[in-house]
C-alpha positions as CSV (number, residue, x, y, z in Angstrom):
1,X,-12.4,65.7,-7.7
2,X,-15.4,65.2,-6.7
3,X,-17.7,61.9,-5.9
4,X,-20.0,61.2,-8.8
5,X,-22.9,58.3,-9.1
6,X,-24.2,56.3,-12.2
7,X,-28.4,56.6,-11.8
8,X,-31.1,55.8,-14.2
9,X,-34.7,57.7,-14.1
10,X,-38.2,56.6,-14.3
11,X,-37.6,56.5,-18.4
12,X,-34.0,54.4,-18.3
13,X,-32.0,57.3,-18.9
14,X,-28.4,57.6,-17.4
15,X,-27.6,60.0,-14.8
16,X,-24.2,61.3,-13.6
17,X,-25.2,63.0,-10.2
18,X,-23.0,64.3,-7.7
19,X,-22.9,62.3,-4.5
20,X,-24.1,65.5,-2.1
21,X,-26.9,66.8,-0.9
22,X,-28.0,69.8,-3.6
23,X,-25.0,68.7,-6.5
24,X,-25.5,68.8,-9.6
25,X,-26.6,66.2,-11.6
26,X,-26.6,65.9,-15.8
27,X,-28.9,64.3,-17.8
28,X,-27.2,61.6,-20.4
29,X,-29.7,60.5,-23.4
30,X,-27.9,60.6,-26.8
31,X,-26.3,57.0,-27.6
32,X,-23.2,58.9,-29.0
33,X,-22.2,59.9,-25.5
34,X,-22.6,56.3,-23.8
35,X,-19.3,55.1,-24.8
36,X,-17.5,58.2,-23.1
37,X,-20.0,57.8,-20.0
38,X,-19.3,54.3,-19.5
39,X,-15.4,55.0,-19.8
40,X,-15.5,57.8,-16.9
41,X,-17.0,54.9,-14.7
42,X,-14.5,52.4,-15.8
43,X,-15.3,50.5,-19.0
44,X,-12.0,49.5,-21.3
45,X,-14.1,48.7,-24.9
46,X,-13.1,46.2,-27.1
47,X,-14.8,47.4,-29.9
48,X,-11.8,50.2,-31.0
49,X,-12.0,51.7,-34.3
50,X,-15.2,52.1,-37.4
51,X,-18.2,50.3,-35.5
52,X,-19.9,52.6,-33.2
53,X,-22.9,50.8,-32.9
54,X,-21.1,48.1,-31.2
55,X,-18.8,50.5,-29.2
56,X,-23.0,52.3,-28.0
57,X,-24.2,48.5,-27.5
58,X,-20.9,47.6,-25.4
59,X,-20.9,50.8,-23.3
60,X,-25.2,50.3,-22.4
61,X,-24.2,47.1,-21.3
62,X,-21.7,48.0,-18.5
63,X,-24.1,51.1,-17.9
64,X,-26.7,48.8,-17.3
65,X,-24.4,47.0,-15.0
66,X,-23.2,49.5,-13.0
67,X,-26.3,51.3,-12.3
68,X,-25.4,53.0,-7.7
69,X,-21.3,52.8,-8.7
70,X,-19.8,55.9,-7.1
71,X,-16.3,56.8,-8.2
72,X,-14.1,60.2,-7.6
73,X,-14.2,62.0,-11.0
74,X,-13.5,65.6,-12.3
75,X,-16.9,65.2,-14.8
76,X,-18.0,67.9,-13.4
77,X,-15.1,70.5,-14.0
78,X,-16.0,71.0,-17.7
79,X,-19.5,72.7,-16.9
80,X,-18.3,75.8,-14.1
């Protein structure tokens, strides 16, 4: 596990960073993969089932929110 933080750059795209100096960091910009983001930080949706664009709209929303939120996570572990 391993502490990760929610950032946004210059252009408003999310960030999953590692919270150390030289981690890694991964760049999140397609709308699909909001919804899981958001999850991995904490966000339960309400919006279950066939309408994804309120599932994206839902998940930017508690992105937005929760822009500096650190949490321990294993994100990471999928990309060595």
């Amino acid at each position: 596990m391993t502490k990760i933080i929610l950032e946004t750059d210059s252009m408003g795209n999310y960030i999953v960073a590692e919270v150390k100096k030289g981690g890694r960091d991964q760049l999140i910009q397609t709308d699909w993969d909001f919804p899981m983001i958001a999850q991995i930080f904490g966000h339960v949706s309400r919006y279950k089932g066939n309408d994804p664009s309120k599932q994206i709209a839902s998940a930017v929303k508690y992105l937005d929110d929760h822009i500096g939120k650190v949490i321990l996570s294993d994100f990471f572990d999928n990309f060595e």
